[in-house]
C-alpha positions as CSV (number, residue, x, y, z in Angstrom):
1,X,218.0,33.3,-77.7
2,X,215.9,31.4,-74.9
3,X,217.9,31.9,-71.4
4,X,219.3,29.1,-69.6
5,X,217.2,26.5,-67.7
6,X,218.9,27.8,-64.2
7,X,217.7,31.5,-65.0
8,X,214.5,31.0,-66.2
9,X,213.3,29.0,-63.1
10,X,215.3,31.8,-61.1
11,X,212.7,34.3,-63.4
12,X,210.0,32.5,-62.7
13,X,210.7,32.0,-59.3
14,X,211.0,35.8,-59.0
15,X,207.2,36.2,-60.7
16,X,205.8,34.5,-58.4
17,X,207.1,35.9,-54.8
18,X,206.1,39.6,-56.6
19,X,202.6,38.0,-57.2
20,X,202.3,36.8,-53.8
21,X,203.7,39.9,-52.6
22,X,201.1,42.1,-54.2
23,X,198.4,39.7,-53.2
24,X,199.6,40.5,-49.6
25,X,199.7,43.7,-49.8
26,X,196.1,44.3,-51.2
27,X,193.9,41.8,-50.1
28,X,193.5,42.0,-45.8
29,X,193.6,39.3,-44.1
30,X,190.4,38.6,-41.1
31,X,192.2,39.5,-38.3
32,X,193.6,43.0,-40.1
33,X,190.3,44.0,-41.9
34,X,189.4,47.8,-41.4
35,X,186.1,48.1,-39.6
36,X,183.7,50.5,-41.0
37,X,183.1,53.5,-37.8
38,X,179.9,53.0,-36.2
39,X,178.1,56.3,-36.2
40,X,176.5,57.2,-33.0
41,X,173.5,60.2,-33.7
42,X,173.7,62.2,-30.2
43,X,170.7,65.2,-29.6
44,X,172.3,67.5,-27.2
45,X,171.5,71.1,-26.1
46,X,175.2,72.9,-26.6
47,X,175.8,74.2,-22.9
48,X,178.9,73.9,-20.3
49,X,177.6,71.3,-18.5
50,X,177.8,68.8,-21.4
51,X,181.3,68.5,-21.0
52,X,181.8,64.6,-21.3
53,X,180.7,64.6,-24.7
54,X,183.1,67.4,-25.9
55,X,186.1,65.8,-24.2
56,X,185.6,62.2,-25.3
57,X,185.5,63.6,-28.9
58,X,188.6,65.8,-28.6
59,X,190.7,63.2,-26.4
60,X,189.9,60.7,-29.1
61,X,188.0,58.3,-26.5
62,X,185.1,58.0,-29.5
63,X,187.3,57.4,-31.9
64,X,189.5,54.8,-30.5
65,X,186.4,52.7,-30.1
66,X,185.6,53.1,-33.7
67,X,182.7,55.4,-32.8
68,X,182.2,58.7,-34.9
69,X,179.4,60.7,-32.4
70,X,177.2,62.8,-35.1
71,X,175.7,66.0,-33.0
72,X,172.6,67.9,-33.7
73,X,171.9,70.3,-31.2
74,X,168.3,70.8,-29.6
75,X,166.3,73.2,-27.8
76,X,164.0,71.0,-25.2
77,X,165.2,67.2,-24.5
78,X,161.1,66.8,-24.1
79,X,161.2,66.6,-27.9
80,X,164.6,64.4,-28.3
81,X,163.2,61.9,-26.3
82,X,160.7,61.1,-29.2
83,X,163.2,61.5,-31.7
84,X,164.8,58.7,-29.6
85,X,162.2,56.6,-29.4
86,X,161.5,56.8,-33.2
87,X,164.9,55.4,-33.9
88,X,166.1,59.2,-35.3
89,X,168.9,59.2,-32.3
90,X,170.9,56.7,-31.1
91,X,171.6,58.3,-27.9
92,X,170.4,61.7,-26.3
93,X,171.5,63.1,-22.9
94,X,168.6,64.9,-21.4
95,X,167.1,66.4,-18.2
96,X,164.7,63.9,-15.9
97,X,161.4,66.5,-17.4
98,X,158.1,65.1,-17.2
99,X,158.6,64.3,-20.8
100,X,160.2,61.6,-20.0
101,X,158.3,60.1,-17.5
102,X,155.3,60.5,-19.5
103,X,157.2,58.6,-22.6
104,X,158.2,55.6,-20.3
105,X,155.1,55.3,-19.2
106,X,153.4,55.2,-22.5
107,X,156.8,52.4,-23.2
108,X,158.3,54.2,-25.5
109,X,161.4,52.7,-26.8
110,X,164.3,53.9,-24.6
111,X,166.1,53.7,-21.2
112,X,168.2,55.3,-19.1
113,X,171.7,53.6,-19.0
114,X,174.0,56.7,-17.2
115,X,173.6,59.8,-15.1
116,X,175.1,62.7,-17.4
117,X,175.3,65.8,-14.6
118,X,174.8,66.6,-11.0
119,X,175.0,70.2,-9.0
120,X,176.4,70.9,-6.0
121,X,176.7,74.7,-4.6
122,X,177.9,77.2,-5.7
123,X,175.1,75.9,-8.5
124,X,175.8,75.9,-12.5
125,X,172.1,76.6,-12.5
126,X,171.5,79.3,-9.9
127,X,168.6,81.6,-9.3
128,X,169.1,85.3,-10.4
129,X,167.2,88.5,-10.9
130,X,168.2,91.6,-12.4
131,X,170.9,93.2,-11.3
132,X,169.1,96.6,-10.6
133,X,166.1,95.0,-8.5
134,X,166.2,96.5,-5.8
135,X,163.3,95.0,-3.9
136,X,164.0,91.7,-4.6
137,X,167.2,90.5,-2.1
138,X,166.4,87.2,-2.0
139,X,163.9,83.6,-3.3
140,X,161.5,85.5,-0.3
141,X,160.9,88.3,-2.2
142,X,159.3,86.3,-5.1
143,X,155.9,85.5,-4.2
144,X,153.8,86.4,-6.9
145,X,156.1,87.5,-9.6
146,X,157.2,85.9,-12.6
147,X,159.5,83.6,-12.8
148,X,161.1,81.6,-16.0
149,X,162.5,78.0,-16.5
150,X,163.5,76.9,-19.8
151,X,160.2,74.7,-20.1
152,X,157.1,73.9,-18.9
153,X,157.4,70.1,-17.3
154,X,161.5,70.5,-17.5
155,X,163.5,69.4,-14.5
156,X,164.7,73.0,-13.6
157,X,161.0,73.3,-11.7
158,X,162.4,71.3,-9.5
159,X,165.4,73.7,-9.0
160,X,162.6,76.4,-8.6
161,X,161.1,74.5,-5.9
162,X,164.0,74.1,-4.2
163,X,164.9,77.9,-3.9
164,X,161.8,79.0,-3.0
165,X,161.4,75.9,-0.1
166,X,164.2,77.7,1.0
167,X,162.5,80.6,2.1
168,X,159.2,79.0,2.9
169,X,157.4,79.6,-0.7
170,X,156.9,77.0,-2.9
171,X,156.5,76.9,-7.0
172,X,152.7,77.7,-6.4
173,X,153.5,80.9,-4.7
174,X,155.0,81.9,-7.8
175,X,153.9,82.8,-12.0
176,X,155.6,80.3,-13.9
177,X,156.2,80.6,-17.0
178,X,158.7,79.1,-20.2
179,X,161.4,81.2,-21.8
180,X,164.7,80.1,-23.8
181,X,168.0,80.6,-21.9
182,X,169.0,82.9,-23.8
183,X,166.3,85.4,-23.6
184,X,166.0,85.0,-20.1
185,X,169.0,87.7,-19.2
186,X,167.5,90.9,-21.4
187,X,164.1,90.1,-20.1
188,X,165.0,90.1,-16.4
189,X,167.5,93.7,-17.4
190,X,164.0,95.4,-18.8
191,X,161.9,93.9,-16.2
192,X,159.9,91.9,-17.7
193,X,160.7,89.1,-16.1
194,X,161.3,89.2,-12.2
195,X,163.7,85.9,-12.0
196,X,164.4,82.8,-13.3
197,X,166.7,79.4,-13.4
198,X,169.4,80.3,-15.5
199,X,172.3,77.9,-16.9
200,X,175.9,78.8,-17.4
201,X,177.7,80.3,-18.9
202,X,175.1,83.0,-19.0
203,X,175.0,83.5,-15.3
204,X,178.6,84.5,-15.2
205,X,178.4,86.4,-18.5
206,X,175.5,88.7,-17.9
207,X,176.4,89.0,-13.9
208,X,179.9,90.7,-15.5
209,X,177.8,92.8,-18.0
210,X,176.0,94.1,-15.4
211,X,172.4,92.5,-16.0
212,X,171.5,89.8,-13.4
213,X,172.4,89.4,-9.9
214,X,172.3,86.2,-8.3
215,X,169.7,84.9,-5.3
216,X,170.4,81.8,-4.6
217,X,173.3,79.3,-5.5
218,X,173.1,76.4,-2.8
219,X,169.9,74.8,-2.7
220,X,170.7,71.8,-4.4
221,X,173.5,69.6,-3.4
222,X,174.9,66.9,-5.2
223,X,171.4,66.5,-7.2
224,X,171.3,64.5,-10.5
225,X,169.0,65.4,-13.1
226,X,170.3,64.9,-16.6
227,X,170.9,61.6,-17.5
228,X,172.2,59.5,-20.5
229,X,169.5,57.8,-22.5
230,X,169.7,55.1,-25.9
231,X,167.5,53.6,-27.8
232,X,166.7,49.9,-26.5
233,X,166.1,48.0,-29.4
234,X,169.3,49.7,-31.1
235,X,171.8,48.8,-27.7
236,X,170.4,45.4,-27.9
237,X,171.3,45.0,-31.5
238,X,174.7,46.9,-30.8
239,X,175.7,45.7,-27.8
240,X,179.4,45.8,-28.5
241,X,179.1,49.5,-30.0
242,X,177.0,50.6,-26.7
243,X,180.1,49.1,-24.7
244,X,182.5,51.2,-26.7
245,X,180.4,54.8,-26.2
246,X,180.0,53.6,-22.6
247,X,184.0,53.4,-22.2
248,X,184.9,56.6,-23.8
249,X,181.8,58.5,-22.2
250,X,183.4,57.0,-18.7
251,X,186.8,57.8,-19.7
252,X,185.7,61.9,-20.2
253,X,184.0,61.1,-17.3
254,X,187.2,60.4,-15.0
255,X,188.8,63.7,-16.6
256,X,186.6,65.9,-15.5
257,X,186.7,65.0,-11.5
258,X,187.8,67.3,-8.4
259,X,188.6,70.9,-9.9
260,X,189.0,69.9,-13.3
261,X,189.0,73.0,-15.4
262,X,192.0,73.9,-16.9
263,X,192.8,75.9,-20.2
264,X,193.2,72.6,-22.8
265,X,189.4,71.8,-21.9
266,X,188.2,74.9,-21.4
267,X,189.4,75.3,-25.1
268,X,187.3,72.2,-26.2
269,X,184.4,73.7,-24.5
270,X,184.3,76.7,-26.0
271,X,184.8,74.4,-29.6
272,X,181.1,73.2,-28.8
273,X,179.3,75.8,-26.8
274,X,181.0,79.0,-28.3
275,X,182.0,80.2,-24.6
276,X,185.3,81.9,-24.6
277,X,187.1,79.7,-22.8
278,X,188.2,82.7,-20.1
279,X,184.1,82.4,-19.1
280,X,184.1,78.8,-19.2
281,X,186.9,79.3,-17.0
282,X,185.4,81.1,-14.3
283,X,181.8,79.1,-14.3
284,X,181.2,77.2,-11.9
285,X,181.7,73.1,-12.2
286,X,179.1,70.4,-12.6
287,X,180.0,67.2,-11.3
288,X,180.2,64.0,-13.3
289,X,180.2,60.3,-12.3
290,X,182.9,58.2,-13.1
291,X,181.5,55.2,-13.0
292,X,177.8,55.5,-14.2
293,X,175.7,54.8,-11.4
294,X,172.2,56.2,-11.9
295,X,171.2,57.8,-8.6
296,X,167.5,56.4,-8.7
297,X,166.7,58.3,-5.5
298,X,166.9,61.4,-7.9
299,X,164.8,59.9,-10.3
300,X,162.5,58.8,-8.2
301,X,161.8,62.8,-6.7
302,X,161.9,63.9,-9.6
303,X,158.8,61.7,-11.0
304,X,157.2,62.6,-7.5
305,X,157.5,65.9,-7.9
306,X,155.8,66.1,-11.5
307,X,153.2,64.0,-10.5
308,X,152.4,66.4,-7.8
309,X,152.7,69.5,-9.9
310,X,150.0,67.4,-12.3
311,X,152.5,67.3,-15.2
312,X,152.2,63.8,-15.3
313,X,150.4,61.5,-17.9
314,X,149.2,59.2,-15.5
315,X,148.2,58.7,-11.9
316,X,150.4,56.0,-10.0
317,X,154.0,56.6,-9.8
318,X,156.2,53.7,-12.0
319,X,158.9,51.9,-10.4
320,X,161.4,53.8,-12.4
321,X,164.2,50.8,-11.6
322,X,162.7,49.0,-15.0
323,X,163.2,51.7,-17.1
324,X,167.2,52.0,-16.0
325,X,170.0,49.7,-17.5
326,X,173.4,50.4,-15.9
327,X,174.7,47.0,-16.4
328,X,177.6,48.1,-19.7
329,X,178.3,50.7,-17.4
330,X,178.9,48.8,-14.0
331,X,180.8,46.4,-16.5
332,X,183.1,49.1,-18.5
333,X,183.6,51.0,-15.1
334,X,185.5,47.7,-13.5
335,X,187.7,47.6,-16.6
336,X,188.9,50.8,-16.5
337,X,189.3,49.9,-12.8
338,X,191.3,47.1,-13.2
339,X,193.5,49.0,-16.3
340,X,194.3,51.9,-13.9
């Protein structure tokens, strides 16, 4: 029996709000379409003093600007910058080595666009010896013996230098030579080694164990010389996903200020690093910029100092001011000003 006229226009009525209902309901509009995440590929070497990075993942700063950060950890930043370069990494955060000024100067695709950490006594990098040498008390008591950085060209020479200026040596008065961070504790225990640059946390680790002893842990104060480096051509074409990792990186930044440590990131260090957090705890604290300024005075002694120790590609020293970009960071660092 075929319904009445009033019903079926009610029926039909009903059809269509359902169909436009489910059109709603599946098809997103432009203003509420999901973005895709950007993917950021970050080379890092897995230590405390990389804290930023670890924090703005955790806290969800990467995230909340659509970023997803995909690690691979490294063993010399000489090597990630041409990974960089190549277009292999989006962003690394690396030491100022002589690497790097070598790569600049043959204009290599990158630049510098924040500091990452700086040192100020008691250092997370001090000079130590083992704990059962006796006849050396002090960065005096090196001349002539052997003493290890984590690379050949890296920026802790410069620590080296510093420690032994303290004492009226320099790095020539000494046998340099390369060893992994890791190795550096048993080596300096059997003797092998007579003292080296060594990061934490496995200053504070092997000085409870009973292995090193430490020499010198205030000759650098308030020195930068890691810094925060993209690919150029990739930030150019990015711009608006550069700005993002700039915010959250600023925004770990800002957490990690005064005496920062506490258990929740000590926790999230030891995620990344696998440091209990009860060492990370009781290791000394690098220092972190909150608003991205590059120091280029530290750069710039830095480059000097390579090109005097002839690890440098090249004989005049660059104006390092072209090779450094700070202008996201100067930008994102007012907004989170003016939001505070």
């Amino acid at each position: 029996m075929p319904l009445p006229i009033t019903r079926l226009r009610q029926a039909v009525a009903l059809l269509l709000t359902l169909a436009l209902l489910t059109a709603c309901s599946t098809t997103p509009s432009a203003n509420n379409e999901v973005q895709e995440a950007q993917t950021i590929r970050l080379g890092y070497i897995p230590i405390i003093i990389f804290a930023p990075l670890y924090v703005g993942i955790e806290r969800g700063y990467f995230a909340e600007e659509n970023i997803e950060i995909q690690l691979t950890a490294i063993q010399s930043t000489n090597d990630a910058v041409i990974q960089l370069a190549a277009g292999n990494f989006e962003v690394i955060f690396a030491g100022g080595n002589a690497g790097v000024f070598n790569a600049l100067e043959q204009g290599l695709d990158f630049t510098i666009i924040a500091p990452m950490h700086s040192e100020s006594p008691p250092l997370a990098t001090p000079l130590v010896t083992g704990a059962d040498r006796d006849d050396i008390q002090s960065a005096a008591d090196l001349a002539g013996k052997r003493v290890a950085v984590n690379g050949i060209g890296a920026a802790i020479e410069y620590w080296v230098e510093q420690a032994l200026a303290e004492e009226g040596l320099s790095i020539e008065d000494v046998e340099l030579t390369a060893m992994r961070f890791p190795d550096m504790p048993a080596a300096l225990a059997n003797g092998s080694l007579d003292a080296a640059v060594i990061t934490e946390p496995l200053v504070t680790i092997n000085e409870e164990q009973g292995l090193v002893k430490v020499l010198a842990e205030d000759f650098i104060n308030g020195f930068t010389a890691t810094y925060v480096l993209t690919n150029a051509s990739w930030m150019e074409a990015n711009s608006e996903t550069a700005r993002g990792f700039m915010r959250a990186y600023l925004r770990a930044c800002r957490d990690l200020q005064g005496d920062y440590m506490n258990e929740e990131i000590a926790q999230i260090i030891e995620e990344y690093t696998q440091v209990p957090a009860a060492v990370v705890m009781r290791s000394p604290l690098a220092g972190y910029d909150p608003d991205g300024e590059v120091p280029i005075d530290d750069l710039e002694t830095l480059q000097a100092f390579f090109m005097e120790r002839g690890s440098l590609e090249y004989d005049e020293l660059l104006d390092v001011n072209q090779f450094v970009n700070t202008e996201i960071a100067t930008e994102v660092a007012a907004e989170l000003d003016s939001a505070e």
